[in-house]
C-alpha positions in Angstrom: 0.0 0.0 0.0 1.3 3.2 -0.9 0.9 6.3 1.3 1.5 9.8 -0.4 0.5 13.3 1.6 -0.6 11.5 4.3 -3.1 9.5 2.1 -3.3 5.8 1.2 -3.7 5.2 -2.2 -6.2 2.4 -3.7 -3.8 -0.5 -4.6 -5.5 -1.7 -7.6 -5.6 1.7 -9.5 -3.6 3.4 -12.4 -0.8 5.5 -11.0 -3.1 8.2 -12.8 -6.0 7.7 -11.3 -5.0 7.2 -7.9 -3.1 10.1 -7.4 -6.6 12.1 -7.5 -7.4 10.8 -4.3 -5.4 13.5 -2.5 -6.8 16.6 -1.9 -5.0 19.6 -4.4 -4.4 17.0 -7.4 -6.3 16.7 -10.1 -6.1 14.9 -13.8 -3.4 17.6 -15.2 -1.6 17.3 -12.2 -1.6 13.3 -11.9 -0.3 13.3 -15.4 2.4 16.2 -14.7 3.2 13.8 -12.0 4.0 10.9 -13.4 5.6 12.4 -16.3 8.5 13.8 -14.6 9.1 10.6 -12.4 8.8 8.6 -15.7 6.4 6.4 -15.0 4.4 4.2 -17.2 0.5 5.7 -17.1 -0.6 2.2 -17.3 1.0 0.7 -14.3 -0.9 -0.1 -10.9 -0.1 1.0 -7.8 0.5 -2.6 -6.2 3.4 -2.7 -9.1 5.2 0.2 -8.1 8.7 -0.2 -6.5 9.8 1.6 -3.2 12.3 3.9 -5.1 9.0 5.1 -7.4 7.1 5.9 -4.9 9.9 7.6 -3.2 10.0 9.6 -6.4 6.6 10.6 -6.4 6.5 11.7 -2.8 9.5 13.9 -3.8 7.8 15.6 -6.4 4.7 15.9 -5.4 6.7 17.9 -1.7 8.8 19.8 -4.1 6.3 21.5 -6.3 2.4 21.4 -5.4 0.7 22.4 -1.8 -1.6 19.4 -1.5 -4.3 18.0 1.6 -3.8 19.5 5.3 -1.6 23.2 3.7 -4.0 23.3 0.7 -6.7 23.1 3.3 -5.5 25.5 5.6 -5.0 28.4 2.9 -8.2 27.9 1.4 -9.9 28.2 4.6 -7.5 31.0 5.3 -8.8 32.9 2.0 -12.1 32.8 3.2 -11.8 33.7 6.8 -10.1 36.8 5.1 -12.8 37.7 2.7 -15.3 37.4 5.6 -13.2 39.8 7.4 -12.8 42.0 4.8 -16.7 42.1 5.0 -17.0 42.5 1.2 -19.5 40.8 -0.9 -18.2 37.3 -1.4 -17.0 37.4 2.1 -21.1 38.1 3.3 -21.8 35.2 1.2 -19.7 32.9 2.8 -20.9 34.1 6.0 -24.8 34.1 5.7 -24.2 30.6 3.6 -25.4 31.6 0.2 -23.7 31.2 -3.0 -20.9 33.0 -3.6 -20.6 33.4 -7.5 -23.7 34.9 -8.8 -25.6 32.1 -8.5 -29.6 33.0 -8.5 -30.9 32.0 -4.7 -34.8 32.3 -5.9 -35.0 29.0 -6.7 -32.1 26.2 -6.3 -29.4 26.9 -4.5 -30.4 24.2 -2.3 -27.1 23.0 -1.7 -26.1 26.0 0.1 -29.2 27.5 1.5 -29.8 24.0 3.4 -33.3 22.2 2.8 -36.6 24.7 2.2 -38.0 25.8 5.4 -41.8 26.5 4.9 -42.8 30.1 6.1 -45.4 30.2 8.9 -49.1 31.5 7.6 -48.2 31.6 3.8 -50.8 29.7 2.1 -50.4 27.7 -1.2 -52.0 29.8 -3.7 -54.8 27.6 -5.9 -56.1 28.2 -9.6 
């Protein structure tokens, strides 16, 4: 089992593929990845040798901020913003979306589920 940033990876994936399963790496970055450590995009995890692993660890260290640091300067951007009290930032805060999203209807996701409004009646035709 290979364990990268603190994550372990899924044995029986492509290299490729498990590298998305920590937090800050996406498809590009995966394939960025495995590029400089030359490894073949069709090997498993299970078949990769110590000193590849190694390798990957080192590069991934070296140049991209990945899980807990990732985490902590996103949050960190926000907690800013909300400071800042400007418009995103009172989005974040009262829980609505942030870019320009309608709330009118949807938005369900971040509002939370619909609460019903006491002594609004359902208008009939």
């Amino acid at each position: 089992m290979a364990r990268i940033a603190g994550v372990n990876l899924p044995t029986n994936k492509r290299v490729g593929i498990a590298l998305r399963y920590i937090y800050g790496i996406g498809p590009t970055n995966a394939d960025q990845i495995i590029e400089r450590v030359g490894i073949d995009p069709t090997r498993r995890v299970n078949q990769l040798t110590e000193d590849e692993i190694i390798r990957i660890r080192d590069a991934i260290d070296r140049d991209f901020t990945v899980e807990g640091d990732l985490r902590r300067e996103v949050a960190m951007n926000i907690k800013r913003l909300m400071d800042l009290g400007c418009y995103k930032g009172l989005r974040h805060r009262k829980g609505l979306p942030v870019h320009g999203q309608r709330t009118h209807t949807n938005a369900r996701t971040r509002k939370g589920p619909a609460k019903p409004i006491a002594g609004k009646k359902k208008v009939t035709k």
